[in-house]
C-alpha positions in Angstrom: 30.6 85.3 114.4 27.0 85.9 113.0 25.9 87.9 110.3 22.3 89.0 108.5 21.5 87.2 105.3 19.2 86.8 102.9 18.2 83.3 102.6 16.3 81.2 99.8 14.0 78.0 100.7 11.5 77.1 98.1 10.3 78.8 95.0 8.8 81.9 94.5 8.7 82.7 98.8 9.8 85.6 100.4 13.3 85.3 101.1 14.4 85.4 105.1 16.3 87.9 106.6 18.1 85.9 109.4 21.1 85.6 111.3 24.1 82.7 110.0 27.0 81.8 111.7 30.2 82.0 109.8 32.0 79.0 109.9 35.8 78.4 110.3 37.5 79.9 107.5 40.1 77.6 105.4 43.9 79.1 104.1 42.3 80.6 101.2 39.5 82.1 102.3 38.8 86.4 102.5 35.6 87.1 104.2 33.9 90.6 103.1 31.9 92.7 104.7 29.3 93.2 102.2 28.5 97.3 101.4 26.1 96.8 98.2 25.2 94.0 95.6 23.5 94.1 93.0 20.0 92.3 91.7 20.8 89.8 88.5 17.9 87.8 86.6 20.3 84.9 87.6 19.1 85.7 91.3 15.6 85.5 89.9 16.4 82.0 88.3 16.9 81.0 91.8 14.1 82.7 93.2 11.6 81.1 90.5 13.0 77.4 90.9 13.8 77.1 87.8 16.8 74.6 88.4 17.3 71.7 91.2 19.4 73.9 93.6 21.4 73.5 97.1 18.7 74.8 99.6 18.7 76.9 101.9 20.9 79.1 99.9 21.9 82.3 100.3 21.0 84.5 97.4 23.4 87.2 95.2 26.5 87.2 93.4 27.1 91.0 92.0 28.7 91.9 95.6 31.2 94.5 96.3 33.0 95.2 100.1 35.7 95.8 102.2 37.8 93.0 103.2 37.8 92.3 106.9 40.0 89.0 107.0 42.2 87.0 104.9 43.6 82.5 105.4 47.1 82.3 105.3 47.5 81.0 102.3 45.4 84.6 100.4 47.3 86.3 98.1 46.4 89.3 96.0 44.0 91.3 98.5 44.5 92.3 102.2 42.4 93.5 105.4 41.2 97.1 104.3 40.5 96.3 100.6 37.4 97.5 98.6 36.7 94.7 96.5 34.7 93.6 93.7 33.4 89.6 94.1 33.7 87.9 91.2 31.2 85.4 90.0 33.6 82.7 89.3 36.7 81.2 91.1 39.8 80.3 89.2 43.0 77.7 90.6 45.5 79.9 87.9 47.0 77.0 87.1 44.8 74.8 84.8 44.9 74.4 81.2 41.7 76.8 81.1 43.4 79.7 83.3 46.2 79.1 81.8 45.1 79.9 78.8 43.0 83.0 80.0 39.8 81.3 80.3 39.0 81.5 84.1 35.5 81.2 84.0 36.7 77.7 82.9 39.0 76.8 85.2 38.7 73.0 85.4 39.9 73.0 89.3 36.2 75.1 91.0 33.8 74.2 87.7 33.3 71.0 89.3 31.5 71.8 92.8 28.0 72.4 92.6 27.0 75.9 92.5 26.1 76.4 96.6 29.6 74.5 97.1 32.8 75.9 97.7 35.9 74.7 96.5 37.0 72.7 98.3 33.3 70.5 99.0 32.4 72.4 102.3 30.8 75.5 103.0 31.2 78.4 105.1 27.5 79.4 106.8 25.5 77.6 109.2 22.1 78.1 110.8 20.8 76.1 114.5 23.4 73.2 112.6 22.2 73.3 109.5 24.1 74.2 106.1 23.2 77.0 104.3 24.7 77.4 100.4 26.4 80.8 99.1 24.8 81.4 95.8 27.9 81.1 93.4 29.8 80.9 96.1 29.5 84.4 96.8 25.9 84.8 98.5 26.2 88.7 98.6 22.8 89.2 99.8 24.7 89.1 103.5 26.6 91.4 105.4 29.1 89.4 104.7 30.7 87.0 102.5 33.4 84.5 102.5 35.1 84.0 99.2 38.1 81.9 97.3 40.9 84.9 97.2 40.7 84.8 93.4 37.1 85.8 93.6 38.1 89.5 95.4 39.5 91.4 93.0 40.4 95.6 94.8 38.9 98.3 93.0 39.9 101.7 92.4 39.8 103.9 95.9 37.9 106.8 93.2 34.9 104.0 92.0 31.8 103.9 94.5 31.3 100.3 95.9 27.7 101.0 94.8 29.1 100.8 91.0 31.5 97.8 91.6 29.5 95.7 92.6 27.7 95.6 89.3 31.1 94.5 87.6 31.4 91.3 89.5 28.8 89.8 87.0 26.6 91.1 84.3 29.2 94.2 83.1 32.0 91.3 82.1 29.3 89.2 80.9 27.7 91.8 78.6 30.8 93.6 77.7 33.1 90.5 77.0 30.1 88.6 75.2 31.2 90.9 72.2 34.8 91.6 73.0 36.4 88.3 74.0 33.8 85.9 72.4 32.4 87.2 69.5 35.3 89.4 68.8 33.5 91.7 66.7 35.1 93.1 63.6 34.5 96.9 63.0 32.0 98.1 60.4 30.2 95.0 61.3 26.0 94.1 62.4 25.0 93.5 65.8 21.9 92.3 66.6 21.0 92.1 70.7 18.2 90.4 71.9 17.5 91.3 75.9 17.9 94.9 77.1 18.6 94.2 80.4 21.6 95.2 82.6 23.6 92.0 80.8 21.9 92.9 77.1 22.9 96.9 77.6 26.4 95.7 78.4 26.8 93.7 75.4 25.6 96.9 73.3 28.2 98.6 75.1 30.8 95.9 74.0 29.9 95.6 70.6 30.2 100.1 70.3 33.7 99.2 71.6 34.4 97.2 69.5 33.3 99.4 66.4 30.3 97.6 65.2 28.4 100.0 62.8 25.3 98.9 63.3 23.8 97.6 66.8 19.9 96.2 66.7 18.7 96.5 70.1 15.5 94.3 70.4 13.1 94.0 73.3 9.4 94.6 74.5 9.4 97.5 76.7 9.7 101.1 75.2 11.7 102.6 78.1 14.2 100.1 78.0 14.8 100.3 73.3 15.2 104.4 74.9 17.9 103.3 77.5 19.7 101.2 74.6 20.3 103.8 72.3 21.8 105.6 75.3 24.3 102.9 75.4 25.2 102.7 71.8 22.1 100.6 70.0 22.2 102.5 66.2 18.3 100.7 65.7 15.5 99.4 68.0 12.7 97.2 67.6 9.8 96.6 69.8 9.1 92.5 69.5 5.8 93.6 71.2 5.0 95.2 67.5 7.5 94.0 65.1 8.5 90.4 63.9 12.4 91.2 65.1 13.7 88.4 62.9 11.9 90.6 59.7 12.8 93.5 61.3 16.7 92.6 61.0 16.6 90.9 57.5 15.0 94.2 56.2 17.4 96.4 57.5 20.5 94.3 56.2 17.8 93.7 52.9 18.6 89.8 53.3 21.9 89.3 54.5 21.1 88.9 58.0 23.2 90.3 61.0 27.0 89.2 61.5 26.7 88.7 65.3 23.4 88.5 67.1 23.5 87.9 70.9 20.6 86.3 72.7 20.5 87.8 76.4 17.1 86.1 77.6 17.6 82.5 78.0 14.7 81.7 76.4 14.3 79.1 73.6 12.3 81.1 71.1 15.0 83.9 71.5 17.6 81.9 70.9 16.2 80.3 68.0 15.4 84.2 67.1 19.2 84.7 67.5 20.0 82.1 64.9 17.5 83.2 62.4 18.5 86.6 62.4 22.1 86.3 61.5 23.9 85.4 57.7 26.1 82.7 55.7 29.4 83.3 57.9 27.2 84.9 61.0 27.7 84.2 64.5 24.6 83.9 67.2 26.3 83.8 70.7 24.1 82.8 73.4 24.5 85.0 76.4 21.2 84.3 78.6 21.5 81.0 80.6 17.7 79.0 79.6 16.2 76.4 81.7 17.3 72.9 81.9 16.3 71.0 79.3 15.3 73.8 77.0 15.4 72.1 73.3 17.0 73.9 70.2 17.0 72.8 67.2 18.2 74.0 64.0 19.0 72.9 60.5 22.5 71.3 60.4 22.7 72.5 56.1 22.8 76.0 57.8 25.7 74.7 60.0 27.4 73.5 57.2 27.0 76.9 54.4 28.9 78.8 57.2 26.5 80.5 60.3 28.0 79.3 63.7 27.0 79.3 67.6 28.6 79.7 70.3 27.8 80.0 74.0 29.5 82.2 76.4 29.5 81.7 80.3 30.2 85.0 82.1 31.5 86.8 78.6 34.6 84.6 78.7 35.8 87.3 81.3 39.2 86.5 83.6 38.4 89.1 86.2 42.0 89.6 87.1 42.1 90.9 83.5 39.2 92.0 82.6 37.7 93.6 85.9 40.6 96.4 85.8 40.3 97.2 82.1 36.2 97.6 82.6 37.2 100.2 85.6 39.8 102.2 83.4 36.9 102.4 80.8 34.6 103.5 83.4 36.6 105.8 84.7 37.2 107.5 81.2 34.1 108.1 80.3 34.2 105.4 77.7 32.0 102.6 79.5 28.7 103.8 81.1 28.3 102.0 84.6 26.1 104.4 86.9 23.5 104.3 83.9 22.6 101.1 84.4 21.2 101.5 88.3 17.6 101.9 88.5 17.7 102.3 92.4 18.7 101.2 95.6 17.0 99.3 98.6 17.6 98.0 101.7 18.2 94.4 101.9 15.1 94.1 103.9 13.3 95.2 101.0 15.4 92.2 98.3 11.9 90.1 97.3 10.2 93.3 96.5 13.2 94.4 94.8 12.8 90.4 92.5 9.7 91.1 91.8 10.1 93.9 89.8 13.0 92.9 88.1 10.6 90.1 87.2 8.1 92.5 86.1 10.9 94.3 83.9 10.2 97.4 85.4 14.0 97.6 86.6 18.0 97.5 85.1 19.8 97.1 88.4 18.4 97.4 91.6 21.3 98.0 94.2 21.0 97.0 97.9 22.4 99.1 100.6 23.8 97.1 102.6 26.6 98.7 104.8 28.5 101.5 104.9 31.6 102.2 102.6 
């Protein structure tokens, strides 16, 4: 069987729309037929070379389908599903899993990111490999996935919406709900406005923070987070944000501050901005080799950091709750699409993700 997929070679190049051939499928294996999928800066990583990655590689990871086949050893999800693909794998049986941490599971974190879980993969081209991005590659018309990765949504939530909760919703969301674990009444301080930075505003509202500091350079997007719960903004374009934040708490700095960039001077922003007893949680995955470096007294009078990998999300957990928040009206999820596209039209669609002009851009890939 062949299928359409987008495919990354080298950095910063158009990527190919070309046929694959889907390999022979292993026990635990559910291939997807690929409807939409979402555009995440970790796509753009990719696309800007910013790491030593499996090439070629097919690119995306926020996908959402219907399931087409399932191994015999699948559990969980069946021919006919509408799924949501998860960006990480989990064994359920590890320590990590075990203890509700499946974006740690011990068994899949040890396979480089093209690779599946068992060492091989699952798409060829004229013989030659071609990596899933994450596993998932969901710029494709189809996908073949570990069965823990699928996880069915709701038959009354659009696929088009779904698909965005297979990566940056759970990050964002559980970046303040399952890592920070933010108190009520408290600070918040989010650095990034993007769709993963918008998400962690949302969390932290959850979670009753009083105060949410939404900081970034473009105007449009400070507007967009005060839609989604940010009480201040500041423009770092105008304003020194670290000033910004100890003027509004006059000195005491923020309890939480989340940096949602990946950059070094944001994270060290991060730190800065938060109090004896704060917490800076780094959200935004930086480069390799990115140096940090703080003052270990600070460490030591009380302010913490912590990092936190796809918002410490277990999307057999954590993907249901999100839709049952969606569908009350308590999590906004169609706010966050800036438009859709044709998968012909994915590079275009990078670029301006690149250029911030963008949220989410959705591809159209297949019917529902």
């Amino acid at each position: 069987m062949r299928t359409r997929a987008a495919v990354y070679r080298e950095p910063n190049v158009p990527l190919d729309i070309v046929e694959v051939d889907i390999c022979k499928l292993a026990a635990q294996d559910v291939l997807v037929r690929i409807t939409h999928s979402g555009i995440c800066h970790s796509d753009l990583h990719v696309y800007h070379g910013n790491r030593e990655w499996e090439t070629p590689m097919i690119l995306g990871h926020e996908g959402a389908g219907v399931v087409e086949h399932v191994g015999e050893g699948v559990a969980g999800v069946r021919p006919g599903d509408r799924v949501v693909l998860s960006l990480v794998a989990s064994c359920g049986r590890c320590r990590s899993c075990a203890s509700g941490f499946a974006n740690r599971c011990s068994a899949y974190m040890g396979y480089p990111i093209g690779t599946y879980y068992d060492g091989g993969h699952r798409f060829e081209r004229d013989g030659e490999v071609h990596h899933s991005f994450c596993t998932v590659g969901s710029f494709a018309e189809h996908a073949v996935v570990h069965y823990s990765k699928a996880v069915v949504v709701p038959d009354d939530v659009g696929l088009d919406v779904a698909c965005l909760v297979g990566c940056g919703v759970p990050t964002g969301v559980g970046s303040a709900v399952n890592t920070a674990q933010v108190r009520r009444g408290s600070t918040c301080v989010v650095y990034g406005c993007g769709g993963v930075g918008l998400n962690v505003i949302q969390g932290c509202r959850l979670m009753g923070a009083a105060e949410i500091v939404a900081v970034d350079l473009l105007a449009d997007k400070l507007t967009l987070a005060e839609r989604f719960g940010a009480t201040h903004t500041v423009n770092a374009t105008d304003h020194d944000p670290v000033a910004a934040v100890m003027e509004m708490t006059r000195g005491r700095g923020a309890d939480y501050a989340f940096e949602v960039i990946g950059s070094g001077a944001t994270y060290m922003n991060a730190w800065h901005s938060i109090g004896m007893g704060g917490l800076a949680v780094m959200v935004g995955g930086p480069p390799a080799g990115t140096p940090f470096h703080i003052d270990a007294t600070e460490i030591y009078f009380g302010k913490a950091l912590t990092g936190s990998m796809y918002g410490n999300s277990s999307p057999a957990r954590d993907f249901p709750w999100i839709f049952d928040l969606y569908r009350s009206g308590e999590l906004l999820l169609d706010e966050l699409i800036t438009q859709h596209r044709p998968l012909e039209e994915v590079t275009a669609a990078l670029d301006e993700l690149d250029t911030g002009g963008v949220v989410r851009t959705v591809l159209d890939i297949g019917p529902e």
